[in-house]
Each structure stands twice: as C-alpha cells, then as structure tokens.
MARTI-637203 format. One line per 2 residues: number of its first residue (from 1); their letters; for each residue x, z, y of C-alpha. Coordinates in pm, whole numbers. Layout:
// MARTI-637203
NUM	A	X Z Y ~ ...;
END
This chain:
// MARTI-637203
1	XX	-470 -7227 667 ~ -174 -7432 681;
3	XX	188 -7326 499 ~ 312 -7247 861;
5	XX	13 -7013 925 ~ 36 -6858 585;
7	XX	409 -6737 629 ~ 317 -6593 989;
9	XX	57 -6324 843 ~ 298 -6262 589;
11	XX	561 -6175 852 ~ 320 -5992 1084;
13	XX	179 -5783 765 ~ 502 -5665 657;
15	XX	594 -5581 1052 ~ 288 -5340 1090;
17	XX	314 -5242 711 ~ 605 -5058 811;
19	XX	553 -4980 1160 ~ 205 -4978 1311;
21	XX	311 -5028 1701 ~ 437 -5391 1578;
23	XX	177 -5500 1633 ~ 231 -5547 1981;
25	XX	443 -5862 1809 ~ 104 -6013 1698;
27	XX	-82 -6237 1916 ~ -434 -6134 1939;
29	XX	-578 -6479 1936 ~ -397 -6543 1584;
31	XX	-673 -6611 1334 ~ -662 -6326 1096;
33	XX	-534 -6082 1416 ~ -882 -5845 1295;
35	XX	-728 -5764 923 ~ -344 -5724 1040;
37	XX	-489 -5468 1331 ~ -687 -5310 1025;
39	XX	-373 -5231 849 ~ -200 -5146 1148;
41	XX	-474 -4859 1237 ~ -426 -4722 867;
43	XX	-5 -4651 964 ~ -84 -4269 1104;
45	XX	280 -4257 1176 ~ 243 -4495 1534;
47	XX	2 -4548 1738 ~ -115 -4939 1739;
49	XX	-440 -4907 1901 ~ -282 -4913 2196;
51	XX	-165 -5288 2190 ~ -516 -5355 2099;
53	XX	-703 -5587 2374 ~ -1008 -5340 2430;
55	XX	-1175 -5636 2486 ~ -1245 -5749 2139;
57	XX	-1559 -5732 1992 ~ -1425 -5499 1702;
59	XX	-1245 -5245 1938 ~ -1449 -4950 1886;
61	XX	-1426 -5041 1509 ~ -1088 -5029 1502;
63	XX	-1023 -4776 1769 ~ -1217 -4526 1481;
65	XX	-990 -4623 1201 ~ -695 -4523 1411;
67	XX	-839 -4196 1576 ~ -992 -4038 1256;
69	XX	-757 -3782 1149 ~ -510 -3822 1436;
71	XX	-381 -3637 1679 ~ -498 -3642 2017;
73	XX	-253 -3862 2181 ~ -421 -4184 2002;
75	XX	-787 -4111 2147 ~ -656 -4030 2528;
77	XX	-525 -4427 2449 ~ -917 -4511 2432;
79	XX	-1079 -4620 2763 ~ -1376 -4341 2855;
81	XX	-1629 -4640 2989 ~ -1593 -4827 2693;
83	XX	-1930 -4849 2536 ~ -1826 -4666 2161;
85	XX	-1630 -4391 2341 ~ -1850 -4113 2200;
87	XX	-1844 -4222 1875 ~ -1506 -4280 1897;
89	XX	-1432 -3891 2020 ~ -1671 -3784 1761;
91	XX	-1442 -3943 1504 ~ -1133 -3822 1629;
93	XX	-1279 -3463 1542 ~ -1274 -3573 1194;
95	XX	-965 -3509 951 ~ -687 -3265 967;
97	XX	-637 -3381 1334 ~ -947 -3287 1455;
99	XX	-895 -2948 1398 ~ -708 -2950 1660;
101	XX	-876 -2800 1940 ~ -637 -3028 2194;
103	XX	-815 -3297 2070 ~ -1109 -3257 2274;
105	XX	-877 -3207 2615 ~ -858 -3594 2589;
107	XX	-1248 -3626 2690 ~ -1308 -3613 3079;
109	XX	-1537 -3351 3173 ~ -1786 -3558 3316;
111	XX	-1845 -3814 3079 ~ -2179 -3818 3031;
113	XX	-2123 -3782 2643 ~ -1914 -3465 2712;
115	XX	-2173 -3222 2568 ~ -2209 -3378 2218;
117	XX	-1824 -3441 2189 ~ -1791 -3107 2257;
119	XX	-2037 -2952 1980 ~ -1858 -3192 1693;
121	XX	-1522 -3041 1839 ~ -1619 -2660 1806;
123	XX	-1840 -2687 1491 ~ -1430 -2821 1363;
125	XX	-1290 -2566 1557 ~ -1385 -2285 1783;
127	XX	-1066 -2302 1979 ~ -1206 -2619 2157;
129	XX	-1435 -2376 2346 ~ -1097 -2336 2575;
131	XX	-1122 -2715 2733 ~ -1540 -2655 2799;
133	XX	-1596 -2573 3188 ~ -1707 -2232 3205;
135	XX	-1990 -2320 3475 ~ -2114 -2613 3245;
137	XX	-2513 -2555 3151 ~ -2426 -2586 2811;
139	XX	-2136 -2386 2837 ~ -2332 -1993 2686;
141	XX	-2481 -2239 2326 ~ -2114 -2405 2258;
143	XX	-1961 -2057 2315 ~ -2226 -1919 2110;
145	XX	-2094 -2174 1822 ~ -1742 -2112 1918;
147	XX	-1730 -1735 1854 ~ -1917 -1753 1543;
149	XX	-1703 -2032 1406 ~ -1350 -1836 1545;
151	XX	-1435 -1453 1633 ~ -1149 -1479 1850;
153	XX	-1214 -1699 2106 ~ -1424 -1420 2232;
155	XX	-1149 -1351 2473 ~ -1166 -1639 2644;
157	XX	-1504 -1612 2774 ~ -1582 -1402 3076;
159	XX	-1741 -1099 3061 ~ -1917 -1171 3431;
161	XX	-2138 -1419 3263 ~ -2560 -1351 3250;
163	XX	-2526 -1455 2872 ~ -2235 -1246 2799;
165	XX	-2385 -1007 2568 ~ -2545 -1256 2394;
167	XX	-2200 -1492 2311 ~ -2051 -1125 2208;
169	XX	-2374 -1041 1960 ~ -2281 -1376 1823;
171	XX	-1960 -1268 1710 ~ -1968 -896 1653;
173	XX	-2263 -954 1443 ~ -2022 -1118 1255;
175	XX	-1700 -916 1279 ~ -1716 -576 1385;
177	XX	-1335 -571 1485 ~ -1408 -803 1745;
179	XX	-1509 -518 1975 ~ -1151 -506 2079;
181	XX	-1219 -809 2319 ~ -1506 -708 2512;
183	XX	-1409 -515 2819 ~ -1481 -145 2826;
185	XX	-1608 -207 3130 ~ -1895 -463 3017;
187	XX	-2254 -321 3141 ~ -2325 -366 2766;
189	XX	-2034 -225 2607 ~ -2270 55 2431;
191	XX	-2520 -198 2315 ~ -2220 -380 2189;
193	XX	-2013 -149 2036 ~ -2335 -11 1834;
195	XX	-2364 -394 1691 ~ -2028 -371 1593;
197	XX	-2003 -70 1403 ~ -2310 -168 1233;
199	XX	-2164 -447 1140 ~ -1833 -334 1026;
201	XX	-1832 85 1026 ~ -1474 50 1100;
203	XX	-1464 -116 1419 ~ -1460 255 1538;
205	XX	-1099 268 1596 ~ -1131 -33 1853;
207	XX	-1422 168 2088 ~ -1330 293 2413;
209	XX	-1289 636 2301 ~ -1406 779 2649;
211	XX	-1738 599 2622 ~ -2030 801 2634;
213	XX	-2161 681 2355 ~ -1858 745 2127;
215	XX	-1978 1082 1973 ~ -2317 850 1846;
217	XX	-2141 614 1747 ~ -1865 813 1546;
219	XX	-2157 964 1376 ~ -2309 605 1304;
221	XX	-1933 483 1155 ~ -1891 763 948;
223	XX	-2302 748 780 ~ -2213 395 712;
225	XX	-1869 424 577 ~ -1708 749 560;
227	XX	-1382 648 525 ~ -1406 584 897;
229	XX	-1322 929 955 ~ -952 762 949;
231	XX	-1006 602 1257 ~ -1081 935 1406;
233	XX	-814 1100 1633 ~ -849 1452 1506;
235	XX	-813 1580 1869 ~ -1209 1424 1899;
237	XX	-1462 1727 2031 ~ -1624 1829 1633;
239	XX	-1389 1660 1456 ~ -1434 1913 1224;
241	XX	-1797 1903 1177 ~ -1750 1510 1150;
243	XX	-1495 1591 851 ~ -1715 1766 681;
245	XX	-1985 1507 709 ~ -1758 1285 569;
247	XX	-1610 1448 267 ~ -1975 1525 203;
249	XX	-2057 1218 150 ~ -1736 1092 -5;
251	XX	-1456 1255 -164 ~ -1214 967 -90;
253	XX	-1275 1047 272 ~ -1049 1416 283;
255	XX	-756 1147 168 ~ -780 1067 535;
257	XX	-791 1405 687 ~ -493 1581 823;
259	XX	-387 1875 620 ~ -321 2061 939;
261	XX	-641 2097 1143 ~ -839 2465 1128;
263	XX	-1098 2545 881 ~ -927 2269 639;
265	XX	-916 2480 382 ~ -1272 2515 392;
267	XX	-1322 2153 422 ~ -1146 2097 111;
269	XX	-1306 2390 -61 ~ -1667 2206 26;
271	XX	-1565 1866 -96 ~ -1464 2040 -476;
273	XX	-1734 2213 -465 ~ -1984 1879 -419;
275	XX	-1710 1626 -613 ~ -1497 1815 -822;
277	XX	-1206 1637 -925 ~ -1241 1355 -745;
279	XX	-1180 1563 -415 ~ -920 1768 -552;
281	XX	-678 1465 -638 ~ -724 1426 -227;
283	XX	-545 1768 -161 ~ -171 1795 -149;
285	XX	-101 2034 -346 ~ 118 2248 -101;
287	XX	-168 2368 29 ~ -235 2720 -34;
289	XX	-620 2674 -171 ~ -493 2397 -380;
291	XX	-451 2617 -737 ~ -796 2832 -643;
293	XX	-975 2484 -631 ~ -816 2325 -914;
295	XX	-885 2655 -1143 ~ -1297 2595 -1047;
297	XX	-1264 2247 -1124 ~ -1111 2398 -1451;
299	XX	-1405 2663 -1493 ~ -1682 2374 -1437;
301	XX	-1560 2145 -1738 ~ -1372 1861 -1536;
303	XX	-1025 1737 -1644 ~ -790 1754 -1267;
305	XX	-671 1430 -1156 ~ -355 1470 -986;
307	XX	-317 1361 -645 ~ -67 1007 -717;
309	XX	148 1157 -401 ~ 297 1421 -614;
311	XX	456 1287 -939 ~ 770 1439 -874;
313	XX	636 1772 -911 ~ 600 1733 -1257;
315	XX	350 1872 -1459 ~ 359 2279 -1408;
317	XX	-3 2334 -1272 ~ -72 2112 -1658;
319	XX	117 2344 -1812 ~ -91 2685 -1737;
321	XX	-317 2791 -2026 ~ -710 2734 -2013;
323	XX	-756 3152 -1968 ~ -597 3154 -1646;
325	XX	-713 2852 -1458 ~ -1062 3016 -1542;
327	XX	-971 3363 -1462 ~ -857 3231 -1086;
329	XX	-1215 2986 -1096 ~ -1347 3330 -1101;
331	XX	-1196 3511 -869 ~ -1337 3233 -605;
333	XX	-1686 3235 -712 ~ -1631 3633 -717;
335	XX	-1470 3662 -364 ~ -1745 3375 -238;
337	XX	-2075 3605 -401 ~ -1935 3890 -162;
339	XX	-1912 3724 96 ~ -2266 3613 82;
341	XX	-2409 3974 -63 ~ -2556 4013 277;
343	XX	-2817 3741 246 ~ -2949 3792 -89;
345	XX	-3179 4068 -271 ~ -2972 4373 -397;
347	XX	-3126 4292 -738 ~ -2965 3907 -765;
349	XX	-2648 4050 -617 ~ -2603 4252 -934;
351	XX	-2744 3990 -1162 ~ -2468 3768 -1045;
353	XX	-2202 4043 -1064 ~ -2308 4159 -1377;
355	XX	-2309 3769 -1525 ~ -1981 3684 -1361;
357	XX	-1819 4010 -1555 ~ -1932 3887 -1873;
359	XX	-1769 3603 -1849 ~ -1456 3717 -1763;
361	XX	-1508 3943 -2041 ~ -1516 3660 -2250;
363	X	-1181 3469 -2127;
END
C-alpha cells in the first residue's frame, strides 16, 4: 500500500473513530473500505450502516454488527428483501436494545420471516406482542409466550378470541393478580378466576365481586391463605362465618378483621381459645372481651404478647398480679360451662363445677 494510501485509512479511521456516520466520507471502493465500515458499525452513538452500499458482499455482516444492541431506528435502515434480513432482525433483538419491544415495529408484517422475528422479539420481551396482527395464525402461541414472559400484556389481547382462555391460563397460572385484566364479562371468567386464586389466594380482591361464583371462590382464597380474609369487604353475605374460618385456621388472620362487625367478640373469643396468645396480640385492646381473653391466656400457662398497636398504653394490664388474671380466666370458663349445662349429663355438669371451685379455691 503506497505512503499516499497509508495516510488515507489513517484519516478515514480517525473520522469514523469519532463519528460513525463519517463514513459516508469513505469511498466504498477504497481497498480496506470492509475494516473502516467494521469500526464504524462498533460507534453505537450514529448510525453508519446507512451509508453502507447494500450491495456488498459483507452487508448482512456488517448490517449485524451495527443492529445488535441498537435501537430500532438502525434495523428499519436495513432493506426487508435483502437476503440476511431475518438474521439481521433476529440480531437486532439482541442487547439492551432489543428489549425494546419497538424494535420489532421495524419488520413488515408480511415478510415471510415475520413469525420467527417475532418469537426472538417476545422471548426478549413480551411487550412486542403489541406490533403482532391479532388475526395472524400464529398470533394465540406468541401471545401465549408474551403473557408468560410479561403478565401484563394480557390486556392487550382480546377477550373475543376462540383461544382466549387459553392465553389467560398462560398467565394467571403464573400470577394470580392478573385476573384484573380479563373482562368480567369473559364466558370463562369463573374458570379463570378459580386458576387465579389457586394460583395466588389473594387475587380475591381483583374478582368481580357480583360473580356467581364469588362465595366458592372466597371460600377457596381463604383455605389457601387465610389472610385473604383482608380482601374481603365485610359487607359480603357470611362474612362472619368466613371470619371464623379464617381465624380458625390462622390467628394472624383476626389482624385483618374489623373490630366492629357483630358476633366479633365471639370471633375473637374462638381464635384464643384455638391460638392463645398469638390471637390475642390481634385484638385491640379497647375491646371489651380483651382483659377476659387475656386472663385465660393467663390461666392456660402462655406469656400475652401485646398487640405492637398499643405501646402507648403502657404496661397496666402487665402490671395486675397472677391471682387475678386467673380469677377472671375463671369466671369465662365458669360463665361458658353454664351456658352449655343444657347439653351435658347432670353428673359432668357438677364434676366440672365442683373442679372449677377448687381451683379457685386454690388462687
């Protein structure tokens, strides 16, 4: 290469070192044009390919060095008949550009390649689903994908479809909380909303409370998790029987009971009974039960936790003396053994009475 040669890559080198669109300065037919168009294609800054002769037998190789990790403007600068256009695409879904889900608005429609261009764009990111025709064959396995890769894009797809329920599964079996985009009024929304509580007990609070299946399904939340009892508007038709279900099976679950509904006393009576001081530290202790049900967690050998909500109360219930937390502890299981006098033999009615005097006696 001759002196005069030598200086003229040097020049053109340092041009697209700095700036990648120089290379509109270089003449394609200069004899090392391949390696200066390399380093051109590595500036992600500008966008060179596009003074690239498309032409040239190592277009499609260099039209992938300048896509990959690029935004889309740099692949819609890529001619759709030339012959490494997929593979191009494909690599323009590589990289932090190609998560991009504009990316794959470059591609026509009807390229014949549009199918696989469009699976490498949603497997990178669901979004892409958006710029796939909804009447396209393919359309119910890419959404499929989509909502499975981003639960969200559910949205998007119409609810009219044959394959509707299927794209929801997809995601719901996934993410429960995704129940909040299929339409209430889906021909499947039962069969749906069942997969999603399944999935995640708490997708509850995003059914269509009006539903006919919502009292089933309430019932299903609350088995699984029964903290869902939160998500529960305590206006629901057996809200307290569903309370009770719930604090049954978990203390932590009267934490997320109103105070205020009837026969919450007896709730909370239940739940001390079955967990002892981990239900009582539930209760505020306003409520007027609150010091019966601490004294029989007293009486059955637990230490109280306090509920955390009232610190500033101080410590008075602390401060009362063993003998009268268990005197009160007795007055409950006494006032409760009356109650139930009527459905047990005379003879176990006294032995009770006659057991539960001895040990006040010994208080």
């Amino acid at each position: 290469m001759s002196n005069l040669s030598t200086r003229a890559e040097a020049r053109y080198l340092s041009w697209v070192e700095q700036d990648g669109s120089n290379l509109r300065h270089v003449p394609p037919s200069f004899a090392n044009y391949g390696a200066i168009a390399r380093l051109a294609m590595a500036d992600k800054r500008h966008d060179g390919l596009r003074h690239v002769p498309t032409d040239r037998e190592d277009y499609g190789e260099l039209a992938k060095l300048a896509v990959a990790g690029r935004m889309k403007h740099v692949l819609a600068s890529v001619p759709t008949d030339h012959a490494d256009y997929a593979e191009i695409a494909i690599k323009a879904m590589e990289g932090h550009g190609g998560l991009s889900p504009g990316v794959l608005e470059c591609v026509p429609v009807n390229h014949k390649d549009f199918g696989t261009i469009a699976l490498h764009a949603i497997k990178r990111n669901g979004w892409a689903l958006t710029h796939v025709p909804i009447h396209r064959p393919d359309y119910g396995a890419l959404a499929r994908l989509a909502v499975a890769n981003v639960g969200a894009v559910l949205k998007d797809v119409p609810c009219w479809r044959e394959d509707y329920a299927a794209i929801a599964r997809a995601a719901l079996g996934r993410c429960g909380g995704l129940l909040k985009y299929v339409p209430k009024d889906s021909a499947s929304y039962g069969e749906l909303a069942k997969l999603a509580i399944q999935t995640t007990p708490s997708a509850i609070a995003e059914m269509d409370k009006d539903h006919a299946d919502y009292g089933k399904l309430v019932l299903l939340a609350i088995h699984a998790y029964p903290g869902a009892i939160m998500y529960v508007s305590k206006h629901c038709a057996n809200y307290t029987k569903l309370a009770r279900l719930a604090t049954r099976m978990d203390a932590g679950a009267l934490a997320y009971i109103s105070a205020d509904i009837p026969g919450y006393d007896k709730i909370a009576c239940l739940a001390v009974r079955k967990h002892g001081s981990c239900a009582l530290c539930q209760i505020p202790k306003n409520q007027p039960v609150y010091d019966e049900l601490r004294a029989l967690v007293v009486f059955n050998g637990e230490e109280p936790m306090e509920s955390e909500d009232d610190d500033e109360d101080g410590d008075e219930d602390d401060d009362d003396d063993d003998g009268e937390q268990k005197s009160r502890a007795l007055r409950v299981v006494s006032d409760e053994l009356f109650d139930a006098k009527e459905a047990m033999p005379e003879q176990t009615y006294v032995h009770l009475s006659n057991a539960l005097k001895r040990a006040h006696e010994q208080i």
